[in-house]
Predicted model as a PDB file, atoms N, CA, C, CB and O in Angstrom, pLDDT in the B-factor column:
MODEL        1                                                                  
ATOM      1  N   UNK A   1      -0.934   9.411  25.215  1.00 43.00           N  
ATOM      2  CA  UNK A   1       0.502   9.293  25.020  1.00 43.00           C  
ATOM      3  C   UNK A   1       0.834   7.825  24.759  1.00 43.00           C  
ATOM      4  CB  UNK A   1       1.286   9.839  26.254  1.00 43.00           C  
ATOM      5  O   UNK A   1       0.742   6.993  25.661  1.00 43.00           O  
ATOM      6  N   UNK A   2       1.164   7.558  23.700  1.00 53.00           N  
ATOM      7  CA  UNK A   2       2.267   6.201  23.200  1.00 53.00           C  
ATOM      8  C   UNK A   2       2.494   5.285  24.764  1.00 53.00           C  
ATOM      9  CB  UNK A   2       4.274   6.998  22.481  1.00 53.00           C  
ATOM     10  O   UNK A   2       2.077   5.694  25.848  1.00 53.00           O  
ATOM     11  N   UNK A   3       3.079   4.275  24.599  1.00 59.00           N  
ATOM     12  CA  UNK A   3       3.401   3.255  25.845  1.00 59.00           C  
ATOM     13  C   UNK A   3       5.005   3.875  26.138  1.00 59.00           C  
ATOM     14  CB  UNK A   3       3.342   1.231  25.325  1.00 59.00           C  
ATOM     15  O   UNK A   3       5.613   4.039  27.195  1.00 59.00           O  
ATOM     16  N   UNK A   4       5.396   4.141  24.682  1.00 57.00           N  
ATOM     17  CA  UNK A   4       6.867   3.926  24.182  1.00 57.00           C  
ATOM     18  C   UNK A   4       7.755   4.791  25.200  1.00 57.00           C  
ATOM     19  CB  UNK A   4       7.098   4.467  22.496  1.00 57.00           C  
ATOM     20  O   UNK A   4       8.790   4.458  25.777  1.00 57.00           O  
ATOM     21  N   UNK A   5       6.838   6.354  25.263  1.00 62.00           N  
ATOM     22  CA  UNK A   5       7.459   7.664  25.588  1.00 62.00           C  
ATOM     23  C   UNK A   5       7.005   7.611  27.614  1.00 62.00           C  
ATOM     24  CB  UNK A   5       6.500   9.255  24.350  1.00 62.00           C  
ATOM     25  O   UNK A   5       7.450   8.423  28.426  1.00 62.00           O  
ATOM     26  N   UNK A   6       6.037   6.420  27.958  1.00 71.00           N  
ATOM     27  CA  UNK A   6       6.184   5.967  29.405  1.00 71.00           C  
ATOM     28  C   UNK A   6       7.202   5.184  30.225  1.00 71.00           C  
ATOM     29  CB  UNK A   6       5.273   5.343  29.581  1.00 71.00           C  
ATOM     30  O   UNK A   6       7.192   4.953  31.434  1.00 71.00           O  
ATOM     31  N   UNK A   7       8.163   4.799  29.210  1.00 76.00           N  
ATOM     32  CA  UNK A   7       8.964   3.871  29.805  1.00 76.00           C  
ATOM     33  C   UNK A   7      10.793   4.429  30.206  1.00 76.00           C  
ATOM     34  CB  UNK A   7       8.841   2.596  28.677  1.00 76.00           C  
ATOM     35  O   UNK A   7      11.291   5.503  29.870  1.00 76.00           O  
ATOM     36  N   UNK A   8      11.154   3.835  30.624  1.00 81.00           N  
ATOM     37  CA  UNK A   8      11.882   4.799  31.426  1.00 81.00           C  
ATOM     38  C   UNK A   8      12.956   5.075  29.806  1.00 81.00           C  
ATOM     39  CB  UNK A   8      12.752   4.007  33.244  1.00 81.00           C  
ATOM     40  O   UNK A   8      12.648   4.675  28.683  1.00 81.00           O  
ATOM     41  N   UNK A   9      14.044   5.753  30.135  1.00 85.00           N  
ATOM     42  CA  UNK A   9      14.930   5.917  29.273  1.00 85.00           C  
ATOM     43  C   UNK A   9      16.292   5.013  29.121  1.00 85.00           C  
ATOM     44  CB  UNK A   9      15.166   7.105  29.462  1.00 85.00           C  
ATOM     45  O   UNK A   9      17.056   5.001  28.156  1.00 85.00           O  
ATOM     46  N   UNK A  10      16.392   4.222  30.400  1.00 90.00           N  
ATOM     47  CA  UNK A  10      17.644   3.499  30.695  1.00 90.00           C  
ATOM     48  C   UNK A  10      17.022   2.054  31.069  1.00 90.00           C  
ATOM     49  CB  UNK A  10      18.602   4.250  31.977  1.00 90.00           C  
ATOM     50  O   UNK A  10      15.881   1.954  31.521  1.00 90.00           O  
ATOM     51  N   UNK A  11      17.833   0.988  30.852  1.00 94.00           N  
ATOM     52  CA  UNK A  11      16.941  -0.390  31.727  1.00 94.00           C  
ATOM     53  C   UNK A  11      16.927  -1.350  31.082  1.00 94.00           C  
ATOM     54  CB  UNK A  11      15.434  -0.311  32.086  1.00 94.00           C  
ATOM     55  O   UNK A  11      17.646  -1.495  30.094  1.00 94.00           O  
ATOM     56  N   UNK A  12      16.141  -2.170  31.485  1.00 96.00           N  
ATOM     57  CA  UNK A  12      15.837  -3.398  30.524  1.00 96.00           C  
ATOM     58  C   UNK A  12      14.037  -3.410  30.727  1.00 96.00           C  
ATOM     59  CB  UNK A  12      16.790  -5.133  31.155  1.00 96.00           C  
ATOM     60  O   UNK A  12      13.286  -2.846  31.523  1.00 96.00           O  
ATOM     61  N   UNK A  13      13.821  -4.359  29.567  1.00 95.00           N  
ATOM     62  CA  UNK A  13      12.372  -4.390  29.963  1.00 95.00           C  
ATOM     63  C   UNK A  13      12.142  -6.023  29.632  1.00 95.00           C  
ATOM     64  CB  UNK A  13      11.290  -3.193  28.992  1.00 95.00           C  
ATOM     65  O   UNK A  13      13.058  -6.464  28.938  1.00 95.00           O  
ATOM     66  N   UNK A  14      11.028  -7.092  30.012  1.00 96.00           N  
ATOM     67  CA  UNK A  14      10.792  -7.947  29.304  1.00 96.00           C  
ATOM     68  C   UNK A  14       9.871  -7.994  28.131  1.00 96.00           C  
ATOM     69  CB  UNK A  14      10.590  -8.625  29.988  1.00 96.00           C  
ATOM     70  O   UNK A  14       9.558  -6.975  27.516  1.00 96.00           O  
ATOM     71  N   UNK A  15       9.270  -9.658  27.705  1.00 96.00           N  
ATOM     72  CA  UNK A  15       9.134  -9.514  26.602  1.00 96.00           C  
ATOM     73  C   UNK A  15       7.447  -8.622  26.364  1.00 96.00           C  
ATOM     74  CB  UNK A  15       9.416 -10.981  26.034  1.00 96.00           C  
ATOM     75  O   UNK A  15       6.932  -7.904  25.508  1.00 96.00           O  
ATOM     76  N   UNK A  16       7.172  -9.053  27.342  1.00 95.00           N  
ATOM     77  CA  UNK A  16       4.979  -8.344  27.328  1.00 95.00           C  
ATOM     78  C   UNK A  16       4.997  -6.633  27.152  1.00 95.00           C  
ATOM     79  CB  UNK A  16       3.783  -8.642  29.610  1.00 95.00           C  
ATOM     80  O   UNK A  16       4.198  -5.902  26.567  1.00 95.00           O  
ATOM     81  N   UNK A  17       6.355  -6.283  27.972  1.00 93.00           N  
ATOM     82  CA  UNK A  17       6.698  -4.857  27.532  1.00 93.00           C  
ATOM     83  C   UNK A  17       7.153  -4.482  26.169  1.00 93.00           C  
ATOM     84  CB  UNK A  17       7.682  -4.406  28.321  1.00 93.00           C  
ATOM     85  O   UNK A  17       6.890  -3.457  25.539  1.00 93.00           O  
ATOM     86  N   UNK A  18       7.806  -5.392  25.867  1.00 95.00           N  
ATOM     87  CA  UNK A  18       8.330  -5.038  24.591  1.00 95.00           C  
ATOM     88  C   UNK A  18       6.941  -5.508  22.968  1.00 95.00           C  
ATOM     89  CB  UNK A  18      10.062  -6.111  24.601  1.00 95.00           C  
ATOM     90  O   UNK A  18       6.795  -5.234  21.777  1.00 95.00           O  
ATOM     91  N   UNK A  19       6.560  -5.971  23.581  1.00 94.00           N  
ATOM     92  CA  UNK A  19       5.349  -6.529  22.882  1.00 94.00           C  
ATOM     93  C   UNK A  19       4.199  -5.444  22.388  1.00 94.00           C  
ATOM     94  CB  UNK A  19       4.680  -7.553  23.893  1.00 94.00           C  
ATOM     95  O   UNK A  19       3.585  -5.365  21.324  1.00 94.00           O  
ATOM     96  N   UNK A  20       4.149  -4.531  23.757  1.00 92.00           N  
ATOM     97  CA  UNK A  20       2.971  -3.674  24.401  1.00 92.00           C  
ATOM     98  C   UNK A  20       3.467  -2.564  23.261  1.00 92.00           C  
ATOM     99  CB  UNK A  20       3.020  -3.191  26.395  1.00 92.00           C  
ATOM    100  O   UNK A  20       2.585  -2.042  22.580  1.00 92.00           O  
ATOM    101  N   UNK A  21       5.196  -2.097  22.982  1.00 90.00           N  
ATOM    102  CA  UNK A  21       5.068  -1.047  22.083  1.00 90.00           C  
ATOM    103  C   UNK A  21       6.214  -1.325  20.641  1.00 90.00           C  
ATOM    104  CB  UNK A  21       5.403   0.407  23.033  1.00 90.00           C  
ATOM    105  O   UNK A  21       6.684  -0.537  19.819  1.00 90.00           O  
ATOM    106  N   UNK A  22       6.354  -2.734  20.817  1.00 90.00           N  
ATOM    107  CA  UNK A  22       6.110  -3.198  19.223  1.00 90.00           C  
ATOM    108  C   UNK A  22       4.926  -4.513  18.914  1.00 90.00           C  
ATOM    109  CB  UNK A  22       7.751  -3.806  18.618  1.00 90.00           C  
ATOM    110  O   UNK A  22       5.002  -5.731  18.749  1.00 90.00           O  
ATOM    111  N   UNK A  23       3.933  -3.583  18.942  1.00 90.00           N  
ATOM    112  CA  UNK A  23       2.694  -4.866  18.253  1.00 90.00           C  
ATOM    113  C   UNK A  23       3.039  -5.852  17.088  1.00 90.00           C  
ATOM    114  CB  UNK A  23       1.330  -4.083  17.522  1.00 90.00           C  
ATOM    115  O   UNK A  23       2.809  -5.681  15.891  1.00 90.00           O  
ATOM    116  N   UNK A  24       3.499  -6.673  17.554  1.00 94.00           N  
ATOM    117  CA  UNK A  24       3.763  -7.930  16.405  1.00 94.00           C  
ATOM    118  C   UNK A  24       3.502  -9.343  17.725  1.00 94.00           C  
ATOM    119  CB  UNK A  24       5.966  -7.852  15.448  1.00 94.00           C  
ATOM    120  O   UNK A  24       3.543  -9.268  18.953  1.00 94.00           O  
ATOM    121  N   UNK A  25       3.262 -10.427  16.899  1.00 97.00           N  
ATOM    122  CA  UNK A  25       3.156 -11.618  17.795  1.00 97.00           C  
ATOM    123  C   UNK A  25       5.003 -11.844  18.610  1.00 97.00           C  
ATOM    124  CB  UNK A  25       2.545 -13.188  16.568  1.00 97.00           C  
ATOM    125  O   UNK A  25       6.078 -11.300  18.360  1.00 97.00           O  
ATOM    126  N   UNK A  26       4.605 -12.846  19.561  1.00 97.00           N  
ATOM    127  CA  UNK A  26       5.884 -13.133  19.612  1.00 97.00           C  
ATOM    128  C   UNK A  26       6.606 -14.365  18.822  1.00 97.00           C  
ATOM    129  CB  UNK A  26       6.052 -13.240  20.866  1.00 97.00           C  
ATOM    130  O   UNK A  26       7.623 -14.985  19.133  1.00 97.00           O  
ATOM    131  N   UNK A  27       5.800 -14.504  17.772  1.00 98.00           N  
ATOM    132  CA  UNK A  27       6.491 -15.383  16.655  1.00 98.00           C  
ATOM    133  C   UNK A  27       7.781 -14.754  15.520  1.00 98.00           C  
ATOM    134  CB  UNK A  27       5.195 -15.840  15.719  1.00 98.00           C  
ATOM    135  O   UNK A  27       8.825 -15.166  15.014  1.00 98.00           O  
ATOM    136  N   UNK A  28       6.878 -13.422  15.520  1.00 97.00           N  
ATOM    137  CA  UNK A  28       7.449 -12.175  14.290  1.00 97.00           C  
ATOM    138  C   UNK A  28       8.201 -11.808  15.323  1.00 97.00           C  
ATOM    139  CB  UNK A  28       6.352 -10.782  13.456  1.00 97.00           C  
ATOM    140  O   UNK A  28       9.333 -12.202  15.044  1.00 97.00           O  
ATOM    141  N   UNK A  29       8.214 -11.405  16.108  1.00 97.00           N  
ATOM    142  CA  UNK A  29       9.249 -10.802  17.049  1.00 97.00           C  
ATOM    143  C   UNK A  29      10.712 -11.497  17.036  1.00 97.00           C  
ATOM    144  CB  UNK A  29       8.671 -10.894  18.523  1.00 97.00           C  
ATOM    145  O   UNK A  29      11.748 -10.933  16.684  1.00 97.00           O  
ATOM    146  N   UNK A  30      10.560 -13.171  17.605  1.00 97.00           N  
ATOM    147  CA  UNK A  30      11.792 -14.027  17.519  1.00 97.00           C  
ATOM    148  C   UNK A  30      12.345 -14.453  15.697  1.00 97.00           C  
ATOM    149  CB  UNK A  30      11.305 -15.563  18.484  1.00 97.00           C  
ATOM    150  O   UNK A  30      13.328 -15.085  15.311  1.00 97.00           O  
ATOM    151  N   UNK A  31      11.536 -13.971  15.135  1.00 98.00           N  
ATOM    152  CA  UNK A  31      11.981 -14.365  13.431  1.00 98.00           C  
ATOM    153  C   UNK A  31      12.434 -13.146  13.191  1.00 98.00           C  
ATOM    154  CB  UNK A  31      10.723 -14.860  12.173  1.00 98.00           C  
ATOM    155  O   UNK A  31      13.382 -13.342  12.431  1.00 98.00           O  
ATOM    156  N   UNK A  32      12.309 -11.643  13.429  1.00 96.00           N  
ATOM    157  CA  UNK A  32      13.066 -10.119  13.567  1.00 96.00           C  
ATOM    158  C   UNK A  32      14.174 -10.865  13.535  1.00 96.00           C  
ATOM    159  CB  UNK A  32      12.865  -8.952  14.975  1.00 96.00           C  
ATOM    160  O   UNK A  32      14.820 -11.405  12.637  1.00 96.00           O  
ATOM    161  N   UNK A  33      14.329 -10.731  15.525  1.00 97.00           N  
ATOM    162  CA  UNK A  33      15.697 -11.355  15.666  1.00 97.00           C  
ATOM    163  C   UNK A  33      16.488 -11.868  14.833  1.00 97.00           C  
ATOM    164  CB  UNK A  33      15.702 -12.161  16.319  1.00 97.00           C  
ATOM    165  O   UNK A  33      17.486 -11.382  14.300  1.00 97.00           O  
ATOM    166  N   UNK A  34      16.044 -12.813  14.735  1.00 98.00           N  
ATOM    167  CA  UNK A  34      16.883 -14.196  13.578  1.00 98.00           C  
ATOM    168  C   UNK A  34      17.265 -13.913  12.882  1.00 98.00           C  
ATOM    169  CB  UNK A  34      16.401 -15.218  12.850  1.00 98.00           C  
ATOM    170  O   UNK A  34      18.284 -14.478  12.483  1.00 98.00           O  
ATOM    171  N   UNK A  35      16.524 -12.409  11.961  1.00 97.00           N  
ATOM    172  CA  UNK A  35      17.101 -11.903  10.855  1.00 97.00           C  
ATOM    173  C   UNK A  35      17.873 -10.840  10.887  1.00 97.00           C  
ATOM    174  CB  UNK A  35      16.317 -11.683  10.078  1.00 97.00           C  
ATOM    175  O   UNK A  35      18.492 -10.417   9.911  1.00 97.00           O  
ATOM    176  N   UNK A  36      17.881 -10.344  12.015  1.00 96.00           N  
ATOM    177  CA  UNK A  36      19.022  -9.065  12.684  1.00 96.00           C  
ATOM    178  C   UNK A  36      17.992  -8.058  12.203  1.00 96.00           C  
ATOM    179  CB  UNK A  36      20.978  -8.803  11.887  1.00 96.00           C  
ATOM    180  O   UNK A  36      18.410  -7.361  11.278  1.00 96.00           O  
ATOM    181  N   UNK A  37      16.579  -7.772  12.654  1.00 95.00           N  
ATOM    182  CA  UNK A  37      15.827  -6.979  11.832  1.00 95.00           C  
ATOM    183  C   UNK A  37      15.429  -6.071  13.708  1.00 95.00           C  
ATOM    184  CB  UNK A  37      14.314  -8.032  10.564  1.00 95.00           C  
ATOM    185  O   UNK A  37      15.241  -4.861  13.584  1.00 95.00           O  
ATOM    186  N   UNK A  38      15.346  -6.494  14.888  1.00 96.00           N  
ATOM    187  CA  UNK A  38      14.880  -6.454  15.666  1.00 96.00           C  
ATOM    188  C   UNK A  38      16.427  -6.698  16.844  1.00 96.00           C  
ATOM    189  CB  UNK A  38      13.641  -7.320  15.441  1.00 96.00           C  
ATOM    190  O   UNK A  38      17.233  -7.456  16.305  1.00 96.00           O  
ATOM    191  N   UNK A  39      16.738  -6.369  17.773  1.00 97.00           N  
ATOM    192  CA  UNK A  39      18.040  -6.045  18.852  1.00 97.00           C  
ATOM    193  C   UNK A  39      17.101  -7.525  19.510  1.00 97.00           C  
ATOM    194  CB  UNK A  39      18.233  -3.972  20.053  1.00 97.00           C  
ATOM    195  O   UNK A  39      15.900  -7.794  19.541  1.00 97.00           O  
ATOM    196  N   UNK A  40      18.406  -8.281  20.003  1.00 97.00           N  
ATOM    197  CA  UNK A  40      18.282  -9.880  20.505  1.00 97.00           C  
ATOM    198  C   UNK A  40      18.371  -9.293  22.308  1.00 97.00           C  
ATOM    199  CB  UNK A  40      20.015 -11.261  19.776  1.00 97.00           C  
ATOM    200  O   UNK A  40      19.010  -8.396  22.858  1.00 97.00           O  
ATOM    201  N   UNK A  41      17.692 -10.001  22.642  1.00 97.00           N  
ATOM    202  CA  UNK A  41      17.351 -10.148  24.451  1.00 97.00           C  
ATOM    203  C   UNK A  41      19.154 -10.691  25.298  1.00 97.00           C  
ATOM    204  CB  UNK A  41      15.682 -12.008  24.758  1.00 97.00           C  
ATOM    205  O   UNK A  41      19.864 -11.666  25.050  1.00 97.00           O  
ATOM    206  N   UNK A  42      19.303  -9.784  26.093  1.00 97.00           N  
ATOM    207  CA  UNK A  42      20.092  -9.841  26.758  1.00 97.00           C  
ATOM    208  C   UNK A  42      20.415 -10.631  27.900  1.00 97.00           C  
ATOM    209  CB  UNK A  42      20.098  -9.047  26.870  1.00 97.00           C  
ATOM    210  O   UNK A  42      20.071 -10.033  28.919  1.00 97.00           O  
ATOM    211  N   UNK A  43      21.011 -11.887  28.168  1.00 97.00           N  
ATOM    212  CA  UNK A  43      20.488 -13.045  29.618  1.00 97.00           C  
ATOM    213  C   UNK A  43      20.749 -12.396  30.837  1.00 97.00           C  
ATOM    214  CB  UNK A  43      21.422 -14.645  29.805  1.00 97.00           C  
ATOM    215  O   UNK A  43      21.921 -12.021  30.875  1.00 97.00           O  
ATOM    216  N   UNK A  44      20.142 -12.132  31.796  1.00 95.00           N  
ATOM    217  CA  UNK A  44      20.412 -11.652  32.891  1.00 95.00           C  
ATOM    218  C   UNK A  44      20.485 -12.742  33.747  1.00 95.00           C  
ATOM    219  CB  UNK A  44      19.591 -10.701  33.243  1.00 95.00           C  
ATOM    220  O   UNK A  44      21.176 -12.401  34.707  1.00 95.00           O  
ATOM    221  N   UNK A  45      20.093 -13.931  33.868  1.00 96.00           N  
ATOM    222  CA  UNK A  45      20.319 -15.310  34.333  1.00 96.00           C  
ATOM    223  C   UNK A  45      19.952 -16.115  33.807  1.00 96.00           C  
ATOM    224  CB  UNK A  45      20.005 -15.629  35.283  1.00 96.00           C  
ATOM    225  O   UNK A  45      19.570 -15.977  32.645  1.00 96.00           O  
ATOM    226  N   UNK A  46      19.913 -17.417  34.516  1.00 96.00           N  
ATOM    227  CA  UNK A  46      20.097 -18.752  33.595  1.00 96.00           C  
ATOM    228  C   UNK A  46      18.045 -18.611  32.721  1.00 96.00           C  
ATOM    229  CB  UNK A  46      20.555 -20.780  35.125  1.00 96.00           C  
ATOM    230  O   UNK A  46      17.817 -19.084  31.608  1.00 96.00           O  
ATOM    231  N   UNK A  47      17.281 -18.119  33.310  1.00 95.00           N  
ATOM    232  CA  UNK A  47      15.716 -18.203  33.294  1.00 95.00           C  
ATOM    233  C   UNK A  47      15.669 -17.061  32.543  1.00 95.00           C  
ATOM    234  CB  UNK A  47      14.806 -18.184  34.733  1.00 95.00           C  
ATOM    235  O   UNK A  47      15.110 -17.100  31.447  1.00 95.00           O  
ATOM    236  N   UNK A  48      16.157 -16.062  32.945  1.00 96.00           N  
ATOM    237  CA  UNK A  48      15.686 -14.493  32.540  1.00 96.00           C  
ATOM    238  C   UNK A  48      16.363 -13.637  31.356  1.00 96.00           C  
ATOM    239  CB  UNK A  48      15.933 -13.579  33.803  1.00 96.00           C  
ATOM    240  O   UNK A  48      17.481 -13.135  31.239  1.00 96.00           O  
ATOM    241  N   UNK A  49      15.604 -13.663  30.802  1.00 96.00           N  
ATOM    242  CA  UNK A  49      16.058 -12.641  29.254  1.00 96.00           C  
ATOM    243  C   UNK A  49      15.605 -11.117  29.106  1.00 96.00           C  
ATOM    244  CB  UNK A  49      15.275 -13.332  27.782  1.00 96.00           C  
ATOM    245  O   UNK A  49      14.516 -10.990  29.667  1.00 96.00           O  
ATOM    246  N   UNK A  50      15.983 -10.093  28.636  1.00 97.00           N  
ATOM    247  CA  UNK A  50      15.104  -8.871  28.723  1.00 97.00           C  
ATOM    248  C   UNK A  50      15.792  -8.134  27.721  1.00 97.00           C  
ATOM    249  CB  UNK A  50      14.984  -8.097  30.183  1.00 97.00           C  
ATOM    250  O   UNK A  50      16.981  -8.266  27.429  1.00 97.00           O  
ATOM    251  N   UNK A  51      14.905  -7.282  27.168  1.00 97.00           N  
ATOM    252  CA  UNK A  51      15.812  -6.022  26.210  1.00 97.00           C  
ATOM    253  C   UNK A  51      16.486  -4.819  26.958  1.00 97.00           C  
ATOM    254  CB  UNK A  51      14.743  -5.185  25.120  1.00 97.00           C  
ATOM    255  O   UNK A  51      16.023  -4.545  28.065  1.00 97.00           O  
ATOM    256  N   UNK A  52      17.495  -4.094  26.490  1.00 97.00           N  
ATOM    257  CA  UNK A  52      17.737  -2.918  26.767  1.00 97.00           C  
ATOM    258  C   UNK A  52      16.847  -1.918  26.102  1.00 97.00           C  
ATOM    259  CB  UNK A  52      18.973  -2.741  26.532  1.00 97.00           C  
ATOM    260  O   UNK A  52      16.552  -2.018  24.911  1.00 97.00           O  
ATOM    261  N   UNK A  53      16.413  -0.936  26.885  1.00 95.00           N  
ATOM    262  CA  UNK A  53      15.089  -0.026  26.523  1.00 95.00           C  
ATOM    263  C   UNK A  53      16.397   0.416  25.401  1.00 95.00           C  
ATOM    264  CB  UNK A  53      14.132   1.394  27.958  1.00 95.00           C  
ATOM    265  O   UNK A  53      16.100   0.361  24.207  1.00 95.00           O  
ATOM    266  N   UNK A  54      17.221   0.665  25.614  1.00 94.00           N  
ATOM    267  CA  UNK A  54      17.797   1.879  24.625  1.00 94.00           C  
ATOM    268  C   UNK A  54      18.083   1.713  23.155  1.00 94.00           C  
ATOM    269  CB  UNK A  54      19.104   2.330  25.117  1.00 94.00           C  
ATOM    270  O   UNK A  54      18.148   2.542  22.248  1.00 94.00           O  
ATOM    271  N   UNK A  55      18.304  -0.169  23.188  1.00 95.00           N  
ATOM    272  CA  UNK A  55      18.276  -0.863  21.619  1.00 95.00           C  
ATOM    273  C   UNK A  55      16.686  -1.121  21.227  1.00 95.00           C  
ATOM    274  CB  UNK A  55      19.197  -2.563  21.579  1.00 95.00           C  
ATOM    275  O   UNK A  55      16.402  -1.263  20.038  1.00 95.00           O  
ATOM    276  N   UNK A  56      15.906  -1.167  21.995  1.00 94.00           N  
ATOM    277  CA  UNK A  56      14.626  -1.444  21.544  1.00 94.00           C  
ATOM    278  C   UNK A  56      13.819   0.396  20.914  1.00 94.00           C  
ATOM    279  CB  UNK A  56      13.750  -2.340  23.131  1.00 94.00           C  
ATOM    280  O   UNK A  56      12.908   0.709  20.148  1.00 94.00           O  
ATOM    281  N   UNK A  57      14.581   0.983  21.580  1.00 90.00           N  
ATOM    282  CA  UNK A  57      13.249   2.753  21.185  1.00 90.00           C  
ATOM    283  C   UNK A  57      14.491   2.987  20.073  1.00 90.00           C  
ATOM    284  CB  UNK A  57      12.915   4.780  23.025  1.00 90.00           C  
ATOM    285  O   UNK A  57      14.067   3.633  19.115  1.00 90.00           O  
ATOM    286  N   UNK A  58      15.838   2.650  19.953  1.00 92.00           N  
ATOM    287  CA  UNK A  58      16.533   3.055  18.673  1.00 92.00           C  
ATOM    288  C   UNK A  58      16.120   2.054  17.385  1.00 92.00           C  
ATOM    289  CB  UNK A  58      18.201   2.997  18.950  1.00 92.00           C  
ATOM    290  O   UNK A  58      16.232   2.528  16.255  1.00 92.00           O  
ATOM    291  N   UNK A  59      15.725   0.910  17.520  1.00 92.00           N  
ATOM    292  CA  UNK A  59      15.047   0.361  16.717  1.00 92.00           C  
ATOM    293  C   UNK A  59      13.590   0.822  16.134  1.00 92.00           C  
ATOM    294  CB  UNK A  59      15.048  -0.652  17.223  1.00 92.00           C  
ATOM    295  O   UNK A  59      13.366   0.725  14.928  1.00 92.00           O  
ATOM    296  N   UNK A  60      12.737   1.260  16.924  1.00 88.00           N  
ATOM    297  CA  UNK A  60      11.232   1.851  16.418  1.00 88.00           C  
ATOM    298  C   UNK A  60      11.581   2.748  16.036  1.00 88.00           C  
ATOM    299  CB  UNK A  60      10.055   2.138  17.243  1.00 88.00           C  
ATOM    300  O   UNK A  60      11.141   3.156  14.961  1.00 88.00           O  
ATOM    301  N   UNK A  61      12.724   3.600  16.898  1.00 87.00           N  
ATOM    302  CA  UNK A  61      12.899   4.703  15.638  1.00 87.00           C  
ATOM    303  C   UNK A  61      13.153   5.002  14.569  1.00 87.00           C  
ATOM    304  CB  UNK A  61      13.329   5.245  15.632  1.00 87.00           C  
ATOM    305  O   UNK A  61      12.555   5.843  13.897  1.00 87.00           O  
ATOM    306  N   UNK A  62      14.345   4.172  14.159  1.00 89.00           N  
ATOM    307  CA  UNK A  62      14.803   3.906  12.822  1.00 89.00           C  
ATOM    308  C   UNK A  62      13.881   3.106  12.076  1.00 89.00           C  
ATOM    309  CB  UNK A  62      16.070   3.271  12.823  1.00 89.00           C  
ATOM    310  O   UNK A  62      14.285   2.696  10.988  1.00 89.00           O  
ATOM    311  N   UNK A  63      12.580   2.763  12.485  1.00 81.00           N  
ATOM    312  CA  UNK A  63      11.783   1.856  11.769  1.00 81.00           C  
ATOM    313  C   UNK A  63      10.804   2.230  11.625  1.00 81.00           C  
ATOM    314  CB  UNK A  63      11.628   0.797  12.130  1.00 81.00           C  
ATOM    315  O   UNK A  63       9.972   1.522  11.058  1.00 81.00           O  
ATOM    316  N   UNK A  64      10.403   3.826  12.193  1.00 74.00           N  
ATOM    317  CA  UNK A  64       9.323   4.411  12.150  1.00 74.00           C  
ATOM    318  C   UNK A  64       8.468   3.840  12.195  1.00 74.00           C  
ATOM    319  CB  UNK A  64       9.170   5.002  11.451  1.00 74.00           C  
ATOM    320  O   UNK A  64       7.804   3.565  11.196  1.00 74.00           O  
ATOM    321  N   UNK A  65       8.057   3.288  13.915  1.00 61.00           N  
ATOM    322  CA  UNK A  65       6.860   2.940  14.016  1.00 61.00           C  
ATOM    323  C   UNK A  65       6.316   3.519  14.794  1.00 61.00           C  
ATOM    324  CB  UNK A  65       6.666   1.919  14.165  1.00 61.00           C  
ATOM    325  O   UNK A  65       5.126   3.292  15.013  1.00 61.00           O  
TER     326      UNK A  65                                                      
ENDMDL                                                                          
END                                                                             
């Protein structure tokens, strides 16, 4: 089974998670972003950034990966 369909349905995740089930470096990952190609990390404090699972699995989906 995929990483994708283990993770919860609601939440945030960080970036090694988000990494784990979109395989790209985290170079291509922050240049996505930049280009509005990829959903931007949400600050949860001054240190801590994370995605919402729910913009990150609507993105692979629509991107069929």
């Amino acid at each position: 089974m995929p990483k994708f369909y283990t993770l919860p349905q609601t939440g945030f995740i960080r970036l090694p998670q988000v990494l784990a089930i979109y395989p790209v470096s985290k170079s291509t990952l922050y240049l996505r972003i930049k280009e509005g190609r990829f959903p931007a990390p949400v600050k949860l404090s001054e240190r801590v950034a994370a995605w919402r699972i729910e913009d990150v699995r609507a993105t692979i989906a629509a991107a069929g990966v």
